[in-house]
Structure formats: C-alpha cells, structure tokens
C-alpha positions as CSV (number, residue, x, y, z in Angstrom):
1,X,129.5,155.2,115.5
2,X,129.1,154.9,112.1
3,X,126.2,156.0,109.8
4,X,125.2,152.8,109.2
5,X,124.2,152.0,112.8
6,X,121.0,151.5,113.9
7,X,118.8,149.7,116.7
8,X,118.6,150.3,120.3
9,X,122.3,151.7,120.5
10,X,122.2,154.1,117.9
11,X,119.0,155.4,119.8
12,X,120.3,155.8,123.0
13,X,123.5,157.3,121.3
14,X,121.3,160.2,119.1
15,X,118.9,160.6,122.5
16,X,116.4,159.6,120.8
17,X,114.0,158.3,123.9
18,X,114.7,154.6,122.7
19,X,115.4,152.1,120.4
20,X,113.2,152.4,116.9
21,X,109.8,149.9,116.6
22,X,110.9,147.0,115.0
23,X,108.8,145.8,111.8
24,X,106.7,142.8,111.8
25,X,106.5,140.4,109.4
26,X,103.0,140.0,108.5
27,X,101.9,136.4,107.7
28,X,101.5,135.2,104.4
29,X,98.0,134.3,104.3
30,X,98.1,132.9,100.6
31,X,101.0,130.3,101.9
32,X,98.7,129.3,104.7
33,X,95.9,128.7,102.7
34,X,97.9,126.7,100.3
35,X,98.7,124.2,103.0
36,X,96.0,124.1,105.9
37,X,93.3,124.2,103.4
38,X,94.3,120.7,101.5
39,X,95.4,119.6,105.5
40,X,92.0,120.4,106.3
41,X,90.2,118.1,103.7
42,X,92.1,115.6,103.9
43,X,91.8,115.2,107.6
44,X,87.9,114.9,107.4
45,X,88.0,113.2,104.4
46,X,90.3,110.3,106.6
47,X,88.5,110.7,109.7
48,X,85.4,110.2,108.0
49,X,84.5,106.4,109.2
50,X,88.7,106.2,110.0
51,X,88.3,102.7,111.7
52,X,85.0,101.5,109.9
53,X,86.0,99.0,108.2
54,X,88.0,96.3,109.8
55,X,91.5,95.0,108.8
56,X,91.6,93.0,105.6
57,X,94.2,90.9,103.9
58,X,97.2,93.1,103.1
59,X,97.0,95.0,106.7
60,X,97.0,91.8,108.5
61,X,100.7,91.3,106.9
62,X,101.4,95.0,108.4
63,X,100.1,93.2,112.0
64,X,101.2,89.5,111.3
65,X,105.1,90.5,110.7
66,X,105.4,93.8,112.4
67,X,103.9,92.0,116.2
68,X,106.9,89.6,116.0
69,X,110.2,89.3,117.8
70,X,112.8,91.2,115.1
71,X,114.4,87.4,114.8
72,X,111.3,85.9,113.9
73,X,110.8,88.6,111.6
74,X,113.9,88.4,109.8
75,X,113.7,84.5,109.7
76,X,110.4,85.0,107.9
77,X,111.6,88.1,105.7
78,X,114.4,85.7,104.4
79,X,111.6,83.5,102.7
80,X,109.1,85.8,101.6
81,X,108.0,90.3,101.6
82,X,111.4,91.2,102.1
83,X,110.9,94.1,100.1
84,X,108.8,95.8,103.1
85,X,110.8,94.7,105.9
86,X,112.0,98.2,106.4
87,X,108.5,98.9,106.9
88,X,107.7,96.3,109.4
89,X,110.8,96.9,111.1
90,X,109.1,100.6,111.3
91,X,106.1,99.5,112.6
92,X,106.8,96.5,115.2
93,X,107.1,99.6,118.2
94,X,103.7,101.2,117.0
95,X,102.1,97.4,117.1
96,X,103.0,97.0,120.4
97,X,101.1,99.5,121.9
98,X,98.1,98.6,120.6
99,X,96.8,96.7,117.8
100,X,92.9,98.3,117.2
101,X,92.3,99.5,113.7
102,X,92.4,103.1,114.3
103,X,95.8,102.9,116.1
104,X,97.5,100.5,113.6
105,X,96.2,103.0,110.3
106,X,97.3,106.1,112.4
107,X,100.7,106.4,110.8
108,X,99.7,106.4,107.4
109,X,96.5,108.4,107.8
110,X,98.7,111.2,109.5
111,X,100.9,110.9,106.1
112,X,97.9,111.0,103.9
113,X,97.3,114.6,105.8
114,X,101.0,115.6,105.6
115,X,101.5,114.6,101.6
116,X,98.0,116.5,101.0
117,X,100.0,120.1,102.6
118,X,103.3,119.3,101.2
119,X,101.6,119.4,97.9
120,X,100.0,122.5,98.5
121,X,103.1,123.8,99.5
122,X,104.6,122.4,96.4
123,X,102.2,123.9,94.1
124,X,102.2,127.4,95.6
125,X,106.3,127.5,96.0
126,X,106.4,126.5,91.3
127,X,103.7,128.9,90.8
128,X,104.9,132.1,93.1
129,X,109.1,131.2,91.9
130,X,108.9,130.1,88.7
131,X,105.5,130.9,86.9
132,X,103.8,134.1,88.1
133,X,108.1,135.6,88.6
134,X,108.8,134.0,84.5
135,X,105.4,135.9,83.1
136,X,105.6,139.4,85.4
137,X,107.8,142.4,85.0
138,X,107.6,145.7,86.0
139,X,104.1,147.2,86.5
140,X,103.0,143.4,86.1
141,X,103.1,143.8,82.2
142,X,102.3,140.0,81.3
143,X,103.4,139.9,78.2
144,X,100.7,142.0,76.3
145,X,98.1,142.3,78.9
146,X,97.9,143.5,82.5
147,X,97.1,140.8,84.9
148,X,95.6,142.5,88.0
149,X,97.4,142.2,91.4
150,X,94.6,140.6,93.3
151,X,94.7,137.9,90.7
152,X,98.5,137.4,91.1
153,X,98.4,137.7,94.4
154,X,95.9,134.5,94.5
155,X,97.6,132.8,91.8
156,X,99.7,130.5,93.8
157,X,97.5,129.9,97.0
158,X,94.7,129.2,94.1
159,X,97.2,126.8,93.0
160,X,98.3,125.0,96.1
161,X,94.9,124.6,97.7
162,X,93.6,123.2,94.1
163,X,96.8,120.7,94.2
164,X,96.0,119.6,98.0
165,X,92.6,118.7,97.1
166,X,92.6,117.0,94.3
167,X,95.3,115.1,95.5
168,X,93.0,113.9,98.4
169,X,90.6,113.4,96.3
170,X,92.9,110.6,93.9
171,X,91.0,107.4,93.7
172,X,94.5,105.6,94.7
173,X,94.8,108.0,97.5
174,X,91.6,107.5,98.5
175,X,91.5,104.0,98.6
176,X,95.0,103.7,101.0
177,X,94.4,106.6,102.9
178,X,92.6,105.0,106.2
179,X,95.5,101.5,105.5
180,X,97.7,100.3,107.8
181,X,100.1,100.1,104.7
182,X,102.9,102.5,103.8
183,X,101.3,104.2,100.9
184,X,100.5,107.2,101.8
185,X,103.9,107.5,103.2
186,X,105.5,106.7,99.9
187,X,103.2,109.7,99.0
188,X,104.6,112.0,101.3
189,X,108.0,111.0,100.3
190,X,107.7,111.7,97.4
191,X,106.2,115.3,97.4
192,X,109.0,116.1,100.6
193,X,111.8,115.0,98.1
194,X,110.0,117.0,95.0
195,X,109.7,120.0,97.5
196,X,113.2,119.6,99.0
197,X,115.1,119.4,95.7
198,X,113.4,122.6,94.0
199,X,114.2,124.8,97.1
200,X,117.8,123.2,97.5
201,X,118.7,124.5,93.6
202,X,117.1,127.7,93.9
203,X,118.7,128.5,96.8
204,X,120.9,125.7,98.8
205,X,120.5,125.0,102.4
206,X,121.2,121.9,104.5
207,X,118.2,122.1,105.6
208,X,116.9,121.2,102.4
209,X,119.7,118.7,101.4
210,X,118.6,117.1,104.8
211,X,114.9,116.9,103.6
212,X,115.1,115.2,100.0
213,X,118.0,112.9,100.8
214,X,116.0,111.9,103.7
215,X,112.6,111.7,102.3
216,X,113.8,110.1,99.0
217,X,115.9,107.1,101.0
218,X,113.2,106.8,103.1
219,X,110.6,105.9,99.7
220,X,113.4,103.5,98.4
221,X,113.8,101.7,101.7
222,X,109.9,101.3,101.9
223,X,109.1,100.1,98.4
224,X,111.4,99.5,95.7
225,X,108.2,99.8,93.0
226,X,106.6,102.6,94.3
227,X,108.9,105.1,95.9
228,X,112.5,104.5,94.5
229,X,111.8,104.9,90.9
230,X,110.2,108.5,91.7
231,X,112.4,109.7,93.9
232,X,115.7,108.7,91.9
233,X,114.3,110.1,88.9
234,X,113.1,113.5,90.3
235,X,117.0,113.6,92.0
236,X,118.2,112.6,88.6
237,X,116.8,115.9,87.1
238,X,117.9,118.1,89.7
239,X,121.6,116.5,88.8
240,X,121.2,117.4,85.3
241,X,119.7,120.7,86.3
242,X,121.3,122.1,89.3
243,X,120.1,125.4,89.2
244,X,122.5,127.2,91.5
245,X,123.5,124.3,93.5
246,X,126.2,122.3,92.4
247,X,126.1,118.8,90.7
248,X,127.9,117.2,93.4
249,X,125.7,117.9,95.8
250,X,122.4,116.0,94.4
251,X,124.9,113.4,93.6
252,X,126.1,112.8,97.1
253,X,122.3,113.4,98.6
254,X,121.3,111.0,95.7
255,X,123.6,107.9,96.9
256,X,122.1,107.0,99.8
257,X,118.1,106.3,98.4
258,X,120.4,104.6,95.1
259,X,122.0,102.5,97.9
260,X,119.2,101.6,99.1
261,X,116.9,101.1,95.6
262,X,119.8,98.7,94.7
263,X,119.9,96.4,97.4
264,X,115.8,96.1,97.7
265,X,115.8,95.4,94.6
266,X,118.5,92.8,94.9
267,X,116.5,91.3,97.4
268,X,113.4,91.6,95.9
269,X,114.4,90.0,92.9
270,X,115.5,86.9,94.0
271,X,111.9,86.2,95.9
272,X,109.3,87.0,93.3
273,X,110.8,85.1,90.2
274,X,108.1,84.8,87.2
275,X,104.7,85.8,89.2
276,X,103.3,86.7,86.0
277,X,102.5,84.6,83.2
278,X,103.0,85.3,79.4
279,X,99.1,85.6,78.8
280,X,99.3,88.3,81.6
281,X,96.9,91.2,79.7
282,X,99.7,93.7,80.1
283,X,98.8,96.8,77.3
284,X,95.1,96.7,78.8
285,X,96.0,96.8,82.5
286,X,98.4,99.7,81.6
287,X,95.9,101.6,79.9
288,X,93.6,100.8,82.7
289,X,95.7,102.9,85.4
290,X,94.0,106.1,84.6
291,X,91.1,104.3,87.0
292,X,93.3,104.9,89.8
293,X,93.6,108.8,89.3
294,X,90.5,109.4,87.9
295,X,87.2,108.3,88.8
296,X,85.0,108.9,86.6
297,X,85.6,110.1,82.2
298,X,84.7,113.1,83.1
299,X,86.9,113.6,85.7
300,X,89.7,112.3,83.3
301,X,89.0,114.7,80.6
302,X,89.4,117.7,83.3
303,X,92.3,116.5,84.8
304,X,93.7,116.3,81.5
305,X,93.3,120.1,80.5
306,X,94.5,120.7,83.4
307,X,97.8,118.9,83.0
308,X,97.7,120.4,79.8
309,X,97.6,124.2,81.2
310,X,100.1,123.1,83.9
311,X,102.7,122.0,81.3
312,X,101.8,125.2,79.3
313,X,102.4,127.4,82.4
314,X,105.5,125.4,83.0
315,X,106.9,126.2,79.4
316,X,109.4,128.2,80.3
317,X,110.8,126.2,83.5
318,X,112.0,123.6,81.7
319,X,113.7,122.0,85.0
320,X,110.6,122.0,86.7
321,X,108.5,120.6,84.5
322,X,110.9,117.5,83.8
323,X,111.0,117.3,87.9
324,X,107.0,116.5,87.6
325,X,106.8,114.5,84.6
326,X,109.7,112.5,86.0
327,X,107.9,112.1,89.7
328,X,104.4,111.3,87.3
329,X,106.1,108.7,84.9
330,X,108.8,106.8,86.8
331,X,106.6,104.9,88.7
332,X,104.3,103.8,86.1
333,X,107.0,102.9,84.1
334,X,108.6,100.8,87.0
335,X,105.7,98.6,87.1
336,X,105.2,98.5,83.3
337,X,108.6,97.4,83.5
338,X,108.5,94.8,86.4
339,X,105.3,93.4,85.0
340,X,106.7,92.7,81.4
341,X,109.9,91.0,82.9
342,X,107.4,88.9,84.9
343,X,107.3,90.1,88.0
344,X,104.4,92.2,89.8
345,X,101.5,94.4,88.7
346,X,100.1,96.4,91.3
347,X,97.9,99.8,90.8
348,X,98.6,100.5,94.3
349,X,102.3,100.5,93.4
350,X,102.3,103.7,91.6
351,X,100.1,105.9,94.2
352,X,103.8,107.8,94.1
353,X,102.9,109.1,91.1
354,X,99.6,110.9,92.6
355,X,101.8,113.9,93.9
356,X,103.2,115.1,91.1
357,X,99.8,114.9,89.1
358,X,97.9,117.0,91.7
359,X,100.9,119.4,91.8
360,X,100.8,119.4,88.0
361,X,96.8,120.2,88.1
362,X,97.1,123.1,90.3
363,X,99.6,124.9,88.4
364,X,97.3,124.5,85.2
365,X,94.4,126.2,87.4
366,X,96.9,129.1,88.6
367,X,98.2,129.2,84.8
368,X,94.3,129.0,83.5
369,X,93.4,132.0,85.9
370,X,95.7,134.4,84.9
371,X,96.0,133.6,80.7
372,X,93.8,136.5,80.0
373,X,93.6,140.4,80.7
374,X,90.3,139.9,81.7
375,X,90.8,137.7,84.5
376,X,87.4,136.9,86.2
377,X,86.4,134.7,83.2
378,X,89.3,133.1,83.3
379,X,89.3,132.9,86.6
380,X,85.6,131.7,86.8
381,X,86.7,128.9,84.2
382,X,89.7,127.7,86.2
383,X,87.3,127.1,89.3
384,X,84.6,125.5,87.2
385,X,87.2,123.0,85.6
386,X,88.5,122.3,89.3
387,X,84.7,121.7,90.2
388,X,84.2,119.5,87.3
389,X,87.0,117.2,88.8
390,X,86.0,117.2,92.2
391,X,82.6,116.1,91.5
392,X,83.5,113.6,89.4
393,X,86.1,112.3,92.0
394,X,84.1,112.3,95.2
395,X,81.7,110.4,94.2
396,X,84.1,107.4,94.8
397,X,85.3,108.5,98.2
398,X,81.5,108.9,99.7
399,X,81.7,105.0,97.9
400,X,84.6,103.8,99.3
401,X,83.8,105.1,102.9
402,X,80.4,103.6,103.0
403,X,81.8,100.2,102.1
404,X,81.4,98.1,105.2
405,X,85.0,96.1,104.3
406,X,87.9,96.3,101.3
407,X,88.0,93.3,100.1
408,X,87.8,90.9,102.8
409,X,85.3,91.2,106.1
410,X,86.8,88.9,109.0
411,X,84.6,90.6,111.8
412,X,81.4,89.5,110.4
413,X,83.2,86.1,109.4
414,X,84.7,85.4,112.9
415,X,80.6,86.6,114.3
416,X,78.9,84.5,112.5
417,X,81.2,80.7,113.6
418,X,81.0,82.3,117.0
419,X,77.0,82.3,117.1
420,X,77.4,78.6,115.1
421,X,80.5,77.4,117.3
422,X,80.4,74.7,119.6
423,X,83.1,74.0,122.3
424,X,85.7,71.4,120.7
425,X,84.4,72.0,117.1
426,X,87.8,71.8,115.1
427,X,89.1,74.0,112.6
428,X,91.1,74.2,109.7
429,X,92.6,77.4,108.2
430,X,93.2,77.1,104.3
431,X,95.3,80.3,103.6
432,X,98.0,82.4,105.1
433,X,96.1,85.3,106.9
434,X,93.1,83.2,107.5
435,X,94.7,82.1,111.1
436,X,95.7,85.7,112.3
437,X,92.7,87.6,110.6
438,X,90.0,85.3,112.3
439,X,92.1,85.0,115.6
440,X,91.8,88.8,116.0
441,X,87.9,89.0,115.7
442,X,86.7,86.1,117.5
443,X,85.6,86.8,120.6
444,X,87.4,85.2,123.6
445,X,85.8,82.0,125.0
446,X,84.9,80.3,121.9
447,X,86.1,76.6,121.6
448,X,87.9,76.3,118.5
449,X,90.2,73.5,118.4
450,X,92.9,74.7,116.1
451,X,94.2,70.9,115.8
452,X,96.5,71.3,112.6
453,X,98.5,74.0,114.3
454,X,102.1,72.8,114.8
455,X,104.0,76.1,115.3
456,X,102.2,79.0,116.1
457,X,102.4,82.4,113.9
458,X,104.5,83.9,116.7
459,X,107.3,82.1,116.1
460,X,106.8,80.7,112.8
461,X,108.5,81.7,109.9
462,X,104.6,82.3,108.1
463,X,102.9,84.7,109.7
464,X,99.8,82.0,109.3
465,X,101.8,79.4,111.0
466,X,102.8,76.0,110.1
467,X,100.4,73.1,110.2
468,X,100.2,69.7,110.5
469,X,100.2,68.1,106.5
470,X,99.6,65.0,104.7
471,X,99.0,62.0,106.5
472,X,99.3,63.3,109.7
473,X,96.6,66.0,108.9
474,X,94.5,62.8,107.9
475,X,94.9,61.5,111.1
476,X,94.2,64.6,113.2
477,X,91.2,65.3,111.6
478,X,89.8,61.4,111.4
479,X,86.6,61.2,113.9
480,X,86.5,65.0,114.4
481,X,81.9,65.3,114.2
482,X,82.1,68.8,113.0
483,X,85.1,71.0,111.2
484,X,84.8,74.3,110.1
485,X,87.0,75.5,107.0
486,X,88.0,79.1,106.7
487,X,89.6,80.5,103.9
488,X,90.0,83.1,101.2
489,X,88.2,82.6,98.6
490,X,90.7,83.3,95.2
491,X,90.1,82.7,91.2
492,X,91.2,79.1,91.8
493,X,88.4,76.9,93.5
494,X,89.6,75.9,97.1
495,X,89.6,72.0,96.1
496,X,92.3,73.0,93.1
497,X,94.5,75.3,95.2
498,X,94.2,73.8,98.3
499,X,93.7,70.7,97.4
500,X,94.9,68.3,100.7
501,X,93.5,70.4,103.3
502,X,90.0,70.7,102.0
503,X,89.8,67.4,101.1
504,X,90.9,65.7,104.8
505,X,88.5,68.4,105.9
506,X,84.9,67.3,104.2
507,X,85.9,63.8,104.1
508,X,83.1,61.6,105.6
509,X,81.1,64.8,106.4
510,X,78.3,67.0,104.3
511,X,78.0,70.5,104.2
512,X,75.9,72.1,106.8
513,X,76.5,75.7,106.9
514,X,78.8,78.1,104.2
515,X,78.8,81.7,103.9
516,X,81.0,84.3,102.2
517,X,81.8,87.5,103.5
518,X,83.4,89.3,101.1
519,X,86.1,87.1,99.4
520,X,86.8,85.3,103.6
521,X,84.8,82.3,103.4
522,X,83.3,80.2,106.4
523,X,81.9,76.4,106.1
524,X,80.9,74.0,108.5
525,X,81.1,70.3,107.8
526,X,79.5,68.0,110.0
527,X,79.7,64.0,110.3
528,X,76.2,62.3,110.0
C-alpha cells in the first residue's frame, strides 16, 4: 500500500483497531442566516392578511384566461395579452384545482419568499468571493488597518440578510407580493440567473449553466418588459466577462431566453400599436419610479448611500458590479424605451430591477461595516443606515396590508346588488372583467338576468364575453322595469367610453341606487 493511503483499509492494514474518525463539516451559520433570515420576513410579511383582499382587475385576467380550454385560450391570445400567454399557459393546471384567492396568489407568494433568499444568497456569495477575499491578505491586513475577524466573519451574512430584507421590504415588491400575477416570479428569475451566472464564471458547473439559462428563459417567456431586458443584459456581461468560464458557454446558455425575448416581442409588438399618446408626461413618470423602490425621501436618501458604498465596495470587481447595474438599469430603460416609441408604461414592469438594488444595498452595509479599523462605529453606522430604510419602507407595507382592496373591490360590489337584487332584474356589464369579477362574488341564487350575453367567457375569445350590440341590445333591454349597470369606473366618463351600452341601459328609466366601491361601480335604473 502506498503512503498515501488512508481510510478504513489503511487502518485495518497498520492494526490500528479501525478506520480513522471522519471530519465533519460544520455548518455555515453565516450562509444560513443570509438566506433563512430574509425567507423568514418575507414569509410573515406575505402571510400577513395573504388572501385579505379579494381579486381585483389584473388577477381576474390571471383567472379569466388561465380557467379556459388551451384552444379558447390561444384563440383569445391571438387578439389581445399574448405577451403573458406563457404565463397563463403556466397557470391553467393550478386554476383548476381551485380558484379561492389564497390558492390562485400561492405561486407567486412562494416566489416572493424564494427571490427574498436567493438575494440573500446573492449578497453573501459577492461579499465573502469578491469583496472581503479583494480587501484581505494575510493576517487580514486591509489595506492599512486590521479589520477584526468577528467583523469579517459577519461581513457577508450582515450583507445577505440586509439584501433579503430590504428587498421584501421594496414598495414594488410589496405591492405584488400577495398577486396572482407573475411578478414576483420575474423577481426570482432574475436574482436565480444573477446568482447562477457569478458562480458559473467563478467556477463552472452544469449545474449552474442549468440554473441561469433556465431561470433567465423562463423571465423572457413570462414578460418581455420586465424579465428579458434584465436577464439578457446580466448574461450579456458575463459574455464580455467570462471569468474562467469560456465565452461560448454564456453564449450558448444565453440563446435560448434571446430566442425567446425575440419572438414575445414580435408578438407583442404587433398587438399594442401606439397605446401612448404624444402628450404622454414621459421625463416626469420616469423620474417618478424611485416611488416604487422607496417609500418615503428618507428612505431614498439611505438607500442611496447605500448604493453608493455598494459600488465603492465593488470597485475592484469590475464584472460584478456591471452584472448589478446591468440587472438595475435594463429594465428601467426597457420601459423608458417602450414608452417613448409609444407603447406601455408600467411601474410594475420593472419590479426585475428590485433584486439587483437590494443586492446592491447589502454589499454597501457589509462594505460600510468593515471601512474602518475601528469597526463597531462603523459597524453601529451600517445598522443604523439599514434601520433608517426599513422604517421608512414599512410604513407602506403595514398600509398596503390594511387596505381592504387594490384598486377594485368586487366582493363588496357583488354584496351590495345581492341585498338590492330582485329575481329577473337584468343586467348589463360595461367592461371586460366586470362579467367574470362580479360572477365570482355573487352569491349563488341571485336572479340576475344576464340578457346581453351572447357567448359566454368560456368559450369566447374575451375573457368578458361577447354581447348582444346595437339595435339588438335596444331591443333586449326595451320593457326591462329595472337594470343594473356594472362597470369600472376609468378617467373617461362611462357615457363617453361606453357610450351605446349605458345609453340603452338608463333609457326611459331614473337612477335609483349607485355606489362605487373602489374604482367597480354599481347602479340601478328603474322604470317609473
């Protein structure tokens, strides 16, 4: 045997009694706490009144298109939201389970949670590989001051738990965290690809091709706006900087999400011609983002010196810092972009963006902590700036959670016309979720007369149905006593927008009850 053996048979070989104890890997405690704290908050900050609120306007698509056959679907994807049928596609096996609130927002709640670790992972994996390892040589001379080891040592859990939080803390994440939409998904997308593609060119697995080629097609099948443009551009830095992968490789895991990008937007393109107008306000709403990552000024103005000590921490990574910046800035500039060639302008639509910020913050507090010899005043000044943000971003969850709806509250609409409701009363639905968002409150036994419907949402290519129109929807309406209207109520007055309906509707009758819950609007015209 040679000298070089060991285990069980070179015991038994020497007579040594048995094989030597093995050695245990102890847990890393400071990786766990950079991931299950951030998990942690953002579960109870989710499940905090999960299924409160009840479904409003943009989940009832998520319900409306995802519940139909997949030929209905695509018949109705053809005309209009093609750019999330991979989403409803997603979704149509989860719908058909149930339907209740809390099982439809399941999915993306469960990615809220899962984009929360993964940047806490994120966070701690930049700080430990290529902050703390750029500053530290032997002795942990840093520079020309001693940073002590208990500090290091906490440096990058400080950082991923910091990153986890505040990311769970994002107004925009906030506000789509308990949706039955696919933003928090994009979310975790995009921190899985960021993730994926620094541990693939530090040191290459398939393992970790496997998770940012899938994580990044993924975000460009699910939203063209929101995930693609982050996820090509953080791939497009690791191509330029490879680290000790090769170039090829990000280029062939990078060909499948471009694939992808291209043909939603393709698709995209050619069913949202010129939604905005040349008066759109387009500098202002810009500026205006910061709202959706900050909550409050004074919230912004710590965030900010913490991005600032993140990209000074991340001075000498150049790589890694473009990877951030490019996850931060692509998609803001995708829907600056879309907006000015007249397309769409949505906040929402650059929640992939939140990620990279929180990831960027928590470096700066690691960075902040250990600038100094004397690191418990630095240290003491990284936590105080991190408190400073979280009270001036919770403030808006504890707001948003106490809301009793979003925008829109169809249970207390579809209440109310029940207690009013008599059997044979007709009704008339003005706008395209009005149908399906009423139908899935009212209680069962009230005798609504739906008398315009002429193809039900099942099997229509709208997902409100198709009704009865112009002189025909005279005719079905002419001797009705009482109709009830039901609509959403928009910046254009119901008798401009929708003008036929509304006017068949009150004709020969007066107004005898109207209420507005939220922006879904009730009214009941009677005949004399």
């Amino acid at each position: 045997m040679s000298l070089g053996s060991t285990g069980a048979g070179a015991g038994a070989a020497d007579g040594g009694g048995g094989a030597a104890p093995a050695v245990r890997r102890r847990p890393d405690r400071g990786l766990l706490c950079a991931w299950l704290v951030p998990a942690l908050v953002a579960a109870l900050t989710t499940a905090w009144r999960y299924d409160a609120k009840p479904l409003w306007r943009d989940e009832f698509y998520t319900l409306g298109t995802a519940v139909r056959e997949y030929g209905v679907m695509l018949r109705g994807l053809r005309v209009t939201d093609a750019g999330m049928g991979p989403w409803y596609v997603l979704m149509r096996p989860w719908v058909l389970l149930s339907q209740s609130e809390a099982w439809l927002r399941l999915p993306s709640a469960v990615a809220g949670v899962l984009a929360a670790a993964l940047a806490g992972l994120l966070a701690h994996h930049v700080v430990k590989n290529h902050v703390v390892k750029n500053h530290v040589v032997k002795n942990h001379v840093v520079k020309r001051h001693v940073v002590e080891d208990s500090v290091l040592r906490a440096a990058a859990p400080l950082a991923g738990a910091v990153a986890g939080v505040l990311f769970t803390l994002t107004p925009i994440v906030v506000r789509h965290s308990q949706e039955a939409r696919p933003y928090p998904v994009l979310a975790a997308c995009a921190v899985a690809t960021a993730y994926g593609l620094l541990r693939d060119r530090g040191a290459p697995r398939a393992r970790w091709l496997l998770l940012w080629a899938a994580a990044a097609t993924l975000a460009a099948a699910l939203h063209v706006l929101t995930g693609a443009p982050a996820v090509l551009a953080m791939v497009g830095v690791a191509f330029l900087a490879p680290g000790r992968a090769r170039r090829r490789r990000f280029l062939a895991g990078g060909l499948p999400p471009l694939a992808v990008a291209a043909a939603m937007v393709a698709v995209g393109m050619s069913q949202a011609p010129n939604r905005i107008g040349e008066d759109f306000p387009l500098l202002r709403r810009s500026l205006g983002l910061w709202h959706s990552y900050a909550a409050a000024p004074a919230a912004l103005g710590g965030l900010l010196l913490l991005w600032g000590a993140g990209a000074l921490a991340l001075r000498r990574c150049p790589p890694v810092l473009a990877l951030l910046a490019a996850g931060t800035l692509a998609p803001v500039a995708a829907v600056v972009a879309s907006a000015a060639a007249g397309q769409l302008f949505e906040a929402r639509y650059t929640v992939a963006a939140a990620p990279a910020l929180a990831v960027l913050a928590g470096v700066g507090a690691a960075g902040i902590a250990v600038a100094r010899r004397r690191t418990a005043p630095t240290a003491v000044a990284a936590l105080a700036l991190v408190g400073l943000v979280a009270a001036g971003q919770a403030p808006r969850l504890v707001a948003h959670r106490q809301q009793p709806f979003v925008v829109d509250d169809p249970r207390s609409a579809a209440a109310a016309l029940a207690a009013r409701a008599r059997p044979g009363d007709a009704v008339v639905f003005l706008g395209n979720t009005d149908r399906p968002m009423l139908r899935h409150h009212l209680p069962a036994g009230v005798g609504l007369d739906d008398v315009l419907l002429v193809r039900d949402p099942s099997v229509s290519v709208s997902i409100g149905g198709d009704d009865l129109t112009g002189p025909q929807r005279a005719a079905a309406l002419a001797g009705r006593e009482r109709v009830w209207v039901v609509g959403t109520e928009h910046f254009v007055p119901w008798e401009e927008m929708f003008a036929g309906p509304v006017r068949d509707a009150r004709a020969g009758r007066a107004l005898a009850y109207g209420e507005s819950f939220g922006r879904f609007r009730v009214e009941l015209w009677t005949a004399p």
